[in-house]
C-alpha positions as CSV (number, residue, x, y, z in Angstrom):
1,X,134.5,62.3,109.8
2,X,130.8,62.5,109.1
3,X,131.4,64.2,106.0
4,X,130.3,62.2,102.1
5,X,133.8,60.1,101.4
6,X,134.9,59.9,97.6
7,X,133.5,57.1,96.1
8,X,130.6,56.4,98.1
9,X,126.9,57.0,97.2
10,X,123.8,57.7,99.0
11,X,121.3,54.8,98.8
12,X,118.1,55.6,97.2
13,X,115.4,55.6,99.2
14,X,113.6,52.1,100.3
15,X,110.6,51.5,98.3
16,X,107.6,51.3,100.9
17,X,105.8,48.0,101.8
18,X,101.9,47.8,102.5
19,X,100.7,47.2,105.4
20,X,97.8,48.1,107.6
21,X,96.5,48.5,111.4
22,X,93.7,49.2,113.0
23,X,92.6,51.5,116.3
24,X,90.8,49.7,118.6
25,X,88.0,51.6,120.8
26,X,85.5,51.3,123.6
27,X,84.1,53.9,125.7
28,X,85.9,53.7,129.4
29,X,85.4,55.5,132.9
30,X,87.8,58.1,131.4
31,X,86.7,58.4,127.8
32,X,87.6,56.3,124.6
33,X,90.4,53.5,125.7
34,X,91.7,51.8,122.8
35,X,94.6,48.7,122.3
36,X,98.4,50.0,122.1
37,X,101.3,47.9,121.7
38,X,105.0,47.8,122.8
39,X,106.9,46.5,119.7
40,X,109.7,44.5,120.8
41,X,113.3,46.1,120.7
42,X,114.8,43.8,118.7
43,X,112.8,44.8,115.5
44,X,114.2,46.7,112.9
45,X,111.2,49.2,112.9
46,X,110.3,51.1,115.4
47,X,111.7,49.0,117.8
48,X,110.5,49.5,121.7
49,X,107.8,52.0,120.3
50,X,104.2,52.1,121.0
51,X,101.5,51.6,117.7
52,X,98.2,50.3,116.6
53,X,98.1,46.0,116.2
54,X,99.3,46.1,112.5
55,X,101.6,44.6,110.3
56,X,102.9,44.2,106.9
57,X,100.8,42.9,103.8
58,X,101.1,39.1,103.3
59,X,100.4,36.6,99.8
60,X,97.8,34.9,102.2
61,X,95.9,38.3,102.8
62,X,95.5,38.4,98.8
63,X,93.8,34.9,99.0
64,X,91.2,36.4,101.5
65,X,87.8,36.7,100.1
66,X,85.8,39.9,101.4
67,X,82.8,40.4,100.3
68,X,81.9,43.9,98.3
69,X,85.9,44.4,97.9
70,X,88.5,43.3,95.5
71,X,92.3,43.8,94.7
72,X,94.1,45.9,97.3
73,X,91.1,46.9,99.3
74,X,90.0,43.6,99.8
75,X,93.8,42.5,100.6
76,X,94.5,45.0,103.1
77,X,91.3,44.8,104.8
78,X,91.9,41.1,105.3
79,X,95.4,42.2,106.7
80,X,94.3,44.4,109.0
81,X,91.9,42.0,110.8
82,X,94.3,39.2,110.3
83,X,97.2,41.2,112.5
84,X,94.8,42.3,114.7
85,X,94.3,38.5,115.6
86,X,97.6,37.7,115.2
87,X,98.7,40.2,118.0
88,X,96.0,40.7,120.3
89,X,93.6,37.7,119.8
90,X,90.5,39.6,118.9
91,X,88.9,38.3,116.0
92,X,86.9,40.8,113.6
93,X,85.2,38.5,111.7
94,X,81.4,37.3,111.5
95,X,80.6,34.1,113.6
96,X,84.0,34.1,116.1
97,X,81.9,35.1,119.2
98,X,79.9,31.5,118.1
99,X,83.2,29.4,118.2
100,X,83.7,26.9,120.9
101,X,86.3,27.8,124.1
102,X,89.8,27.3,122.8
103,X,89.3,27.5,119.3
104,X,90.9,30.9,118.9
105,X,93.5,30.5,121.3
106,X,94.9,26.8,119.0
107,X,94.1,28.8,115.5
108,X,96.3,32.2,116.7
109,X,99.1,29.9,117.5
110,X,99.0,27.7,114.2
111,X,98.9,31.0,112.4
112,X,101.7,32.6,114.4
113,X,103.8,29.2,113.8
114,X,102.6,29.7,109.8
115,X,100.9,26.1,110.2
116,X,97.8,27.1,108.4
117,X,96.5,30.7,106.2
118,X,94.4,33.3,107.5
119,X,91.4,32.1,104.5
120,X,91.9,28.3,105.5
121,X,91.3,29.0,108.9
122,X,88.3,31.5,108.0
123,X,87.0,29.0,105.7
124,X,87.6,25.6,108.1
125,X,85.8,27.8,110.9
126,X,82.6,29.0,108.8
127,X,83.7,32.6,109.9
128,X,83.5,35.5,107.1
129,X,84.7,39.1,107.1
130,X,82.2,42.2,107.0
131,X,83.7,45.3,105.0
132,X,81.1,46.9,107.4
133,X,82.9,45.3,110.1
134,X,86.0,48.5,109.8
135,X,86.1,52.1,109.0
136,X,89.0,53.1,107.2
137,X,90.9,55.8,108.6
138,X,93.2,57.0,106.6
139,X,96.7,56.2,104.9
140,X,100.2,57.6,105.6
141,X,103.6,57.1,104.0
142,X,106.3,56.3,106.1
143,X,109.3,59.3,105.3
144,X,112.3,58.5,102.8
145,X,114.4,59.3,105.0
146,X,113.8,55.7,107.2
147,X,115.3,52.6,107.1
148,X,112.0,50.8,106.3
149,X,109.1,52.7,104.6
150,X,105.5,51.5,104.6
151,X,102.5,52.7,102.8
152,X,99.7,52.2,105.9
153,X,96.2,51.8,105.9
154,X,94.3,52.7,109.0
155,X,91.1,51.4,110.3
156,X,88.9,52.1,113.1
157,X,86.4,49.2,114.9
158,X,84.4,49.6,118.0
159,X,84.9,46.8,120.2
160,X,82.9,45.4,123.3
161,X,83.4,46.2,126.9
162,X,84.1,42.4,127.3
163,X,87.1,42.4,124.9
164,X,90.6,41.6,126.2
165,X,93.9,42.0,124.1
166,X,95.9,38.9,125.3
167,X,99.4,39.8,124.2
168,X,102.2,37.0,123.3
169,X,105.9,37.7,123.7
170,X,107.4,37.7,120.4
171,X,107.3,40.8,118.0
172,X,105.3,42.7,120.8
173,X,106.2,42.6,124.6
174,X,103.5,43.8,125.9
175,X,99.8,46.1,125.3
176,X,96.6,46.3,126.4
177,X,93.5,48.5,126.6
178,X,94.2,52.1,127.8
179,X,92.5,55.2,127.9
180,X,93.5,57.5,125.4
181,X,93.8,60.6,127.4
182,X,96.7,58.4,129.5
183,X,98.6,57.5,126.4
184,X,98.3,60.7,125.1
185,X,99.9,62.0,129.2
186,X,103.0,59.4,128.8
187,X,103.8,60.6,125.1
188,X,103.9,64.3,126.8
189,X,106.7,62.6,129.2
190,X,108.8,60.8,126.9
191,X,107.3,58.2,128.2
192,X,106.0,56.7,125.1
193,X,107.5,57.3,121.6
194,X,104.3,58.0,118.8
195,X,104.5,57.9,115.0
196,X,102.6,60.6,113.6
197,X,99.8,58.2,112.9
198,X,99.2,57.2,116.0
199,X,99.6,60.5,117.4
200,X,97.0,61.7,115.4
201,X,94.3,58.8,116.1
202,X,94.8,59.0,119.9
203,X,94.7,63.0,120.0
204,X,91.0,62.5,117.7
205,X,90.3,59.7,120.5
206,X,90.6,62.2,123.0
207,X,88.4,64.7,121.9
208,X,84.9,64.3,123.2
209,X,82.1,64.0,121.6
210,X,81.8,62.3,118.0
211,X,84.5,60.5,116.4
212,X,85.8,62.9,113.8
213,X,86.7,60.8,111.0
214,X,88.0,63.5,108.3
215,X,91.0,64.5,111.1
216,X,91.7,61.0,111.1
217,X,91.9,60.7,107.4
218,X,93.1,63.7,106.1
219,X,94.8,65.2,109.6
220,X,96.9,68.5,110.0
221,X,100.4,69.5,108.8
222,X,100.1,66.6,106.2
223,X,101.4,67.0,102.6
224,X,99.4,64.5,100.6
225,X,100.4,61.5,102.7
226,X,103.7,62.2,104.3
227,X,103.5,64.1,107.9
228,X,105.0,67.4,107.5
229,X,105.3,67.5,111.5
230,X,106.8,65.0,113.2
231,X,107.2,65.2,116.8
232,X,108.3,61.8,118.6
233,X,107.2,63.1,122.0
234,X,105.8,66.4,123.0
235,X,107.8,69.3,122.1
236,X,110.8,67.3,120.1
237,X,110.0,67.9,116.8
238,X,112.4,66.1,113.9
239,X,113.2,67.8,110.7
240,X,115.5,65.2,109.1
241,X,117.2,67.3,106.3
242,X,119.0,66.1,103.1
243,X,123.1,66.5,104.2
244,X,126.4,65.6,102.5
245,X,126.8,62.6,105.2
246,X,128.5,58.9,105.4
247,X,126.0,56.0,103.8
248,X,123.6,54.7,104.8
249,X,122.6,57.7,106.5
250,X,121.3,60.1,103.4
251,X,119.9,62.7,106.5
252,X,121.0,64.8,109.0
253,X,118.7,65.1,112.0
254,X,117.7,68.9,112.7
255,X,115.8,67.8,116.5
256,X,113.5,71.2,117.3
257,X,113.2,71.4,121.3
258,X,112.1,73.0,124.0
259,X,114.3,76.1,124.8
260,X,114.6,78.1,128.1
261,X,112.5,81.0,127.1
262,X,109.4,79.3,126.0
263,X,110.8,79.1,122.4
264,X,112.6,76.3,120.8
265,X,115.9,75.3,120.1
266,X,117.4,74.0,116.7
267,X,119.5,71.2,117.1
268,X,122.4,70.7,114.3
269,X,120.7,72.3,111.2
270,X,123.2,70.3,108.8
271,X,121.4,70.9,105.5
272,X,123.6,73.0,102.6
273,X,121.0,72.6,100.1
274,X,118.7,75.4,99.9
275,X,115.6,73.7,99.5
276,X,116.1,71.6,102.0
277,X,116.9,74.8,104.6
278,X,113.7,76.0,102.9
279,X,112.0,73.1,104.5
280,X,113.7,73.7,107.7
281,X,112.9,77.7,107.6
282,X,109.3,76.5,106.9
283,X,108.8,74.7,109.9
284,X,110.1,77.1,112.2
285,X,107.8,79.8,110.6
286,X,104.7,77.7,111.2
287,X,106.0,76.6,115.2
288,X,106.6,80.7,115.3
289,X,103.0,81.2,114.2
290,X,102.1,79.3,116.8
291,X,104.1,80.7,119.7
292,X,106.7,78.7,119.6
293,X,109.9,80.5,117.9
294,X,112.9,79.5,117.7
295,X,115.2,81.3,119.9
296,X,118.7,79.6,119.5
297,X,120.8,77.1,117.1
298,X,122.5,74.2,119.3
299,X,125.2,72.5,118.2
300,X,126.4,68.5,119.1
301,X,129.4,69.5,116.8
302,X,131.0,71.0,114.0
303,X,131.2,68.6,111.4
304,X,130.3,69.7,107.8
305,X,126.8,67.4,107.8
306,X,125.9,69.4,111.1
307,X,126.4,72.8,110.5
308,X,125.5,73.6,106.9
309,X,122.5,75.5,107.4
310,X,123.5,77.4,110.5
311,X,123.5,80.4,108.9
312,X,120.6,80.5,107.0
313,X,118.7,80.1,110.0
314,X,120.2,82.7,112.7
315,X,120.2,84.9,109.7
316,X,116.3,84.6,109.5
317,X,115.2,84.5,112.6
318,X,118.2,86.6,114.3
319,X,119.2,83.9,116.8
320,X,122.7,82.8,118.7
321,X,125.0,79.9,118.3
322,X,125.9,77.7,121.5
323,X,128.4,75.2,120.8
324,X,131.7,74.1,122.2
325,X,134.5,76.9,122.1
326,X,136.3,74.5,120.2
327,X,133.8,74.9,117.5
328,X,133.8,78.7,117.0
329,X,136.5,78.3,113.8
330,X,134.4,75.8,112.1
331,X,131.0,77.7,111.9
332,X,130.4,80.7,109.7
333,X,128.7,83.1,112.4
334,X,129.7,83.8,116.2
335,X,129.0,81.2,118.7
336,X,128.0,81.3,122.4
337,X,130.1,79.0,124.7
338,X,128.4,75.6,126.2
339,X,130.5,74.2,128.8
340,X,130.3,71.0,130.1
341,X,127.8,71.1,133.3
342,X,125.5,74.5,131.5
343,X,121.7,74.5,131.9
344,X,120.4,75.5,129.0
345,X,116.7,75.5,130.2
346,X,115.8,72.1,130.9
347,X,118.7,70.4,129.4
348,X,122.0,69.9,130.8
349,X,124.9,70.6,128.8
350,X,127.7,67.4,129.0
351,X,131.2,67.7,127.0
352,X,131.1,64.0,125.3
353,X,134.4,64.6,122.9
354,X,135.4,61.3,121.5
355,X,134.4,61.2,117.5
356,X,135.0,65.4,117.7
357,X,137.0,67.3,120.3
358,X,134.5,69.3,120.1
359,X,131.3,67.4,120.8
360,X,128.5,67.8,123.0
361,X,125.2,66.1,124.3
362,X,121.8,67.5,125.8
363,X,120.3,65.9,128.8
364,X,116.7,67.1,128.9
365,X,116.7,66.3,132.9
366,X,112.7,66.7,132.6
367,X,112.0,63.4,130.8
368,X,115.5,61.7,130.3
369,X,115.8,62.3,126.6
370,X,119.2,63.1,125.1
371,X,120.3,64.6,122.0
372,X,123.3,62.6,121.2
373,X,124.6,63.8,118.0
374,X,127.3,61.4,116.7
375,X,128.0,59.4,119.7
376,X,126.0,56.9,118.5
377,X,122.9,56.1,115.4
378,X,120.4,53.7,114.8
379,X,121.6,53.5,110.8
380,X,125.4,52.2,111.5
381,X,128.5,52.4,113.5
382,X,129.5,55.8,113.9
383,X,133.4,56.6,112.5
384,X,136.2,57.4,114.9
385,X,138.4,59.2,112.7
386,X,141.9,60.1,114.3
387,X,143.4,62.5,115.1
388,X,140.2,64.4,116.5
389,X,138.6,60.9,117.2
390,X,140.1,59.2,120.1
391,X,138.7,55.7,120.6
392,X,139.2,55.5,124.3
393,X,137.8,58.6,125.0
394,X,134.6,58.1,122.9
395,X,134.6,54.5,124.9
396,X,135.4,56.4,128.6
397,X,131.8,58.9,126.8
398,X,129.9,56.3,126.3
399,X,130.0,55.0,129.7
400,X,129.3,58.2,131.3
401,X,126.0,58.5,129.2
402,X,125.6,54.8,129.7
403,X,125.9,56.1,133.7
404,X,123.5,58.8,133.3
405,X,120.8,56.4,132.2
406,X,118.4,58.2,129.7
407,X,114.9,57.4,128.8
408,X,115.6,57.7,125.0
409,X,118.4,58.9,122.5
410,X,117.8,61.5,119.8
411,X,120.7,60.6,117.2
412,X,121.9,63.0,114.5
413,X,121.1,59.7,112.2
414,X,118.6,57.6,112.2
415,X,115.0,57.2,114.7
416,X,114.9,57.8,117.6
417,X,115.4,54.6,120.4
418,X,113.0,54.5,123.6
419,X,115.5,51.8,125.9
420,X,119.0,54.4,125.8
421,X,120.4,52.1,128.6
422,X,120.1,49.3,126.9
423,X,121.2,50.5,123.3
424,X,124.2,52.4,124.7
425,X,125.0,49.2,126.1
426,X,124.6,47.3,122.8
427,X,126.7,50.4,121.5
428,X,129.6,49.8,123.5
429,X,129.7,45.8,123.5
430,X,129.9,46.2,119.7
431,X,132.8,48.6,120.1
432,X,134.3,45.8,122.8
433,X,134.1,43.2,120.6
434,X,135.6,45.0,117.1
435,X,138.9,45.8,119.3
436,X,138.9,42.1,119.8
437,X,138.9,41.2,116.4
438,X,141.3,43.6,115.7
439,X,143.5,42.4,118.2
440,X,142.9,38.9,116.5
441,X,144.2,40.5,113.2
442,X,147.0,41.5,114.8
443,X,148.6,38.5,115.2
444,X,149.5,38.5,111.8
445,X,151.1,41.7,111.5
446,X,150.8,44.0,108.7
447,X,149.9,47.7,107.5
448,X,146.6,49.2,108.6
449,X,144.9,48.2,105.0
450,X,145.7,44.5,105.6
451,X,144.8,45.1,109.3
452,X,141.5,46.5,108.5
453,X,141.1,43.8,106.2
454,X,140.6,41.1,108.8
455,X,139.2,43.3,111.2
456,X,136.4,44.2,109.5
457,X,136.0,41.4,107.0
458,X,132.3,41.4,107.8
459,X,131.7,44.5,106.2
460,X,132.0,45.1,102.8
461,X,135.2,46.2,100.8
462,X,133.9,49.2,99.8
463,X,133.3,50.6,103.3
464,X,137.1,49.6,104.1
465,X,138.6,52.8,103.6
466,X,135.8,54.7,106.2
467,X,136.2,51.5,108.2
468,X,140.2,52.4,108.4
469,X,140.0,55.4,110.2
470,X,138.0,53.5,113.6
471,X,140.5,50.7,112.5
472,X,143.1,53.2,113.7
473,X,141.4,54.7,115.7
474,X,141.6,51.4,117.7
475,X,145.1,50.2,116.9
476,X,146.2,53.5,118.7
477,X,143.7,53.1,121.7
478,X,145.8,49.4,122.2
479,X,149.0,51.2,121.6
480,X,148.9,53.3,124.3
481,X,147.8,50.4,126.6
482,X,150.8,48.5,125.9
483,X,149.0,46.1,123.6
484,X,150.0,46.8,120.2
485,X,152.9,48.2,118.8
486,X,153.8,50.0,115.4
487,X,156.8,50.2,113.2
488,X,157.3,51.6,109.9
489,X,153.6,51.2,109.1
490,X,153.7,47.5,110.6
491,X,151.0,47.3,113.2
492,X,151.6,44.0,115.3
493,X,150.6,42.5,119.0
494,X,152.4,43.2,121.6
């Protein structure tokens, strides 16, 4: 089950919040270095990624006088030198290079602890920001398609060859001055997961010669402010299409990758609308233009939310199928057979059944990345829905990736994560822990509503009936082991 369930609604999208950063530069020994950051795994953005110091509007910033600017300018200027502060320690502002040794260091901390506001610091200090000071860069939406949506401004500052970005663990775990050719390397390896603004500044910080500032404000494959090209590392492009799925996800992720024959592969082209396969058809004419066609559909699985715009594409570009035999009676053209072990290219084919019988996942063995489909996403829990979902087998699956270690996970829903190992692993402990609790419901025993009921009493009552399929899903896992039993419709403990 992946499918829209009666009685359940897409959210609307989230409305997005301000926020601003800012790209640090200096010339270096191997051209323009600049500050990136590692944002903590645990946030609910971007988590584990690399960005620009930045953060979110706050009532404070609005209080920040900066002279020549008013209203949101002003506000979002004072932001952006604010978080720079806040998560580097280098202070933009007229007069900080004056302030005595250790003044910084005790003001960053009572700002981080929310002891005192960005202006009453600026003002206690005799310090003053210069609109001069930044250049903006540019602004960009954040998709509607993502759990949290901003609306960022970017600046640019030249910094001295003395400054040093002192990072504290916290919402960052670690950054630092690095050239921008180098980041720009370990985003071509997977090594580093870019939002298209970032992406764009470092690729215009790479370029010799003068800064160009129109590319950084008003860069390519851009429609007004949303990024039209997305590609999370090189070569793995997203097109998140509108699909007929399970809340919260509203999207079906169509990953564009590289493919054997210099071309790409589409990845699970869910979308039934037409306009949203016209978005899809789009992109693959403009990646043709370039060189890169597509030369093959691949699916993770057949479910409706995956396969919906199959045949639009082959039918345009002329194109096979490769997919799990299983597969071949669900999908509306002829498939190719991917078996468990099959190079296709760079990635390695492995059978993962579990949520579908039918279910696959690419290992690209080049940089560790894996296309997981519906074995796991960053937007929920994924529904094990019997009798094609077996919970024990999906469990036994997500070991074996867990095993295989990869770099990062492309889901079907949601962003993509840079630590696999450890989100697998958060993956399965939540898994480990719901068959407790529904082992703990057990113990009074009733039908598989009531059971649900307990078992998932943390989420809410309108999700019970999707939540009654992995409910069963799991009362049927412990039945085999000998740990539950059923009669008449009575599940109990054994």
């Amino acid at each position: 089950m992946s499918a829209a369930f009666p009685g359940l609604f897409a959210p609307p999208p989230k409305d997005p919040v301000d926020a601003a950063a800012v790209v640090l530069f200096r010339e270096g020994r191997e051209g323009r270095e600049t500050v990136l950051v590692r944002r903590s795994p645990s946030l609910s953005f971007a988590g584990g990624w690399h960005a620009f110091p930045g953060g979110r509007l706050s009532p404070a910033d609005r209080a920040t006088a900066v002279p020549g600017l008013a209203g949101d300018d002003a506000a979002l200027f004072a932001c952006a030198v604010r978080e720079v502060f806040e998560e580097t320690g280098i202070l933009l502002a007229v007069g900080a290079s004056g302030l005595p040794q250790g003044t910084l260091p005790a003001a960053r901390r009572a700002l981080l602890d929310g002891k005192v506001a960005f202006p009453r610091f600026l003002l206690y200090h005799g310090l003053s920001l210069d609109p001069d000071r930044l250049t903006p860069a540019g602004r960009w939406l954040t998709p509607e398609h993502f759990p949290l949506r901003y609306d960022a401004r970017l600046f640019l500052a030249e910094v001295e060859d003395s400054a040093r970005a002192e990072i504290w663990p916290g919402e960052l775990t670690a950054g630092s001055f690095v050239p921008a050719v180098r980041a720009l390397e370990a985003w071509r390896m997977g090594e580093m997961l870019l939002h298209p603004p970032n992406l764009n500044a470092l690729k215009v910080l790479a370029r010799p010669g003068t800064l160009d500032l129109a590319l950084l404000r008003s860069p390519a494959h851009r429609d007004g402010l949303l990024a039209r090209r997305i590609e999370f590392q090189e070569g793995f492009f997203l097109a998140a299409l509108r699909t007929p799925t399970l809340p919260p996800a509203t999207h079906t992720n169509a990953w564009l990758v590289p493919e054997e024959k210099g071309g790409l592969a589409v990845v699970d082209p869910g979308a039934t609308d037409p306009a949203e396969q016209a978005r899809l058809l789009a992109l693959l004419e403009e990646l043709a233009e370039e060189g890169r066609p597509p030369r093959a559909v691949w699916l993770t699985h057949a479910h409706p939310d995956h396969v919906g715009g199959v045949a639009a594409v082959c039918e345009r570009f002329q194109i096979p199928v490769r997919a799990h035999p299983l597969a071949a009676d669900r999908v509306r053209v002829p498939i190719e057979p991917a078996l468990e072990g099959d190079r296709l290219g760079r990635f390695r084919v492995l059978a993962t059944p579990g949520h579908a019988r039918e279910h696959l996942a690419f290992l690209d063995e080049a940089t560790g990345a894996l296309l997981c489909g519906d074995m796991m996403s960053t937007l929920s829990t994924i529904v094990i829905d019997p009798p094609e979902g077996d919970m024990a087998e999906y469990l036994r699956q997500l070991s074996r990736l867990l095993d295989l270690a990869p770099r990062t996970l492309y889901p079907a829903h949601g962003p993509p994560v840079p630590d696999g190992v450890a989100q697998l692993g958060e993956v399965i402990r939540h898994r480990k822990a719901r068959e407790e609790m529904v082992l703990a419901a057990l113990l009074d025993p009733g039908p598989l509503e009531a059971i649900t009921a307990r078992a998932y009493s943390d989420t809410p009552e309108a999700f019970h009936p999707i939540a009654s399929r992995s409910c069963l899903a799991s009362l049927q896992k412990l039945l085999r082991e000998g740990r539950a039993k059923e009669e008449d419709g009575v599940w109990s403990r054994l």
